[in-house]
C-alpha positions as CSV (number, residue, x, y, z in Angstrom):
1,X,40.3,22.7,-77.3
2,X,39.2,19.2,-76.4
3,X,35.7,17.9,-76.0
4,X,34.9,16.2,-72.9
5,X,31.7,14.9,-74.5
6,X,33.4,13.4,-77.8
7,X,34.0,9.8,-76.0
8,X,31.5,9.7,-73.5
9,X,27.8,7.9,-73.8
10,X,25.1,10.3,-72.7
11,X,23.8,9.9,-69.5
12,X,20.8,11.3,-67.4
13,X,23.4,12.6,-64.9
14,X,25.9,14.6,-67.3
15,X,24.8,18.7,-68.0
16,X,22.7,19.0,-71.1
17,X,24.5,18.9,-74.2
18,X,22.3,21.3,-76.2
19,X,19.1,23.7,-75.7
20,X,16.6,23.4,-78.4
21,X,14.1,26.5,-78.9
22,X,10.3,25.7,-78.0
23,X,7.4,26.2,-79.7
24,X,4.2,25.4,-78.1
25,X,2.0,22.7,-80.0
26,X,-0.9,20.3,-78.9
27,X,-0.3,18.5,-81.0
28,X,3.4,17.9,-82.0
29,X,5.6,16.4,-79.4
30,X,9.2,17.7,-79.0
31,X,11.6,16.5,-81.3
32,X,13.8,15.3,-78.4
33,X,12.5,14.2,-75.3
34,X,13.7,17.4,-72.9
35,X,15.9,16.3,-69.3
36,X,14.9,20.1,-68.6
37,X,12.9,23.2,-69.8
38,X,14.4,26.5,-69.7
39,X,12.1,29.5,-69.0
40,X,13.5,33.1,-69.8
41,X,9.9,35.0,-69.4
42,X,7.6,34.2,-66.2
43,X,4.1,33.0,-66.9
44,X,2.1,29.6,-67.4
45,X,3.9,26.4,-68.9
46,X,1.4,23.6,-69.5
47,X,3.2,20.5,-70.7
48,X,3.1,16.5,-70.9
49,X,6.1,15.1,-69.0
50,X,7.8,11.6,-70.0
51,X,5.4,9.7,-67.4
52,X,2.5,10.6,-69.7
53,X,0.7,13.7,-67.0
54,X,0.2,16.8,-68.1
55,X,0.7,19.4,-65.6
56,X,0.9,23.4,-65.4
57,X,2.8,25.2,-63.8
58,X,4.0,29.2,-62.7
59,X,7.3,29.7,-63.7
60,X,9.2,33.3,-62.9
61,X,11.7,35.1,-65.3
62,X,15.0,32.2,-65.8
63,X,13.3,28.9,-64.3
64,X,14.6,25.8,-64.8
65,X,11.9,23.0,-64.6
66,X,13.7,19.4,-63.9
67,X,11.8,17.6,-65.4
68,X,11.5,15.0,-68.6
69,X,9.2,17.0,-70.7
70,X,7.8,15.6,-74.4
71,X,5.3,18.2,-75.2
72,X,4.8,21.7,-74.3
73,X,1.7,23.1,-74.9
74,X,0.1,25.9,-76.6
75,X,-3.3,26.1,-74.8
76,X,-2.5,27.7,-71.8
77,X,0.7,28.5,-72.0
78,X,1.7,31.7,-71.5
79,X,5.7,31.7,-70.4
80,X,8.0,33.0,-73.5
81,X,11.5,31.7,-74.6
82,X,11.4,28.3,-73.8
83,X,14.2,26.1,-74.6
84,X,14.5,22.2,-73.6
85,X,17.2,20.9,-72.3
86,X,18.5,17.7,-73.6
87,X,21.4,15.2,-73.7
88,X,20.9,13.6,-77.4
């Protein structure tokens, strides 16, 4: 089977290459910057986008947030089985 992927730079407009498995810190930043986070459990996510806000927000069961994410936190979080989405 060939790669699509193997040749190509990444770009903000191309799927997500991976999914990396959250774990809520405030202190610890992700270890890639996320394009997207992936919710599987509805709740709270509280989490520092790329612009440098923090912002919460309700999430139901299998969200998708859009949004260039660096942290997520623990305090206040409450969502479970988060996974960022990115292209590195």
């Amino acid at each position: 089977m060939t790669n699509p992927f193997a040749d190509r730079a990444p770009a903000l407009s191309d799927p997500a290459r991976d999914m990396l498995p959250v774990t809520p810190s405030d202190s610890t930043d992700l270890s890639t910057t996320a394009v997207a986070l992936y919710i599987e459990k509805a709740g709270t996510v509280v989490f520092d986008t790329v612009a440098g806000n923090t912002r919460t927000v309700k999430v139901t069961d299998y969200a998708v947030l859009p949004v260039g994410v660096r942290r997520v936190r623990a305090a206040g979080t409450t969502a479970t089985g988060i996974f960022a989405l990115v292209i590195a």
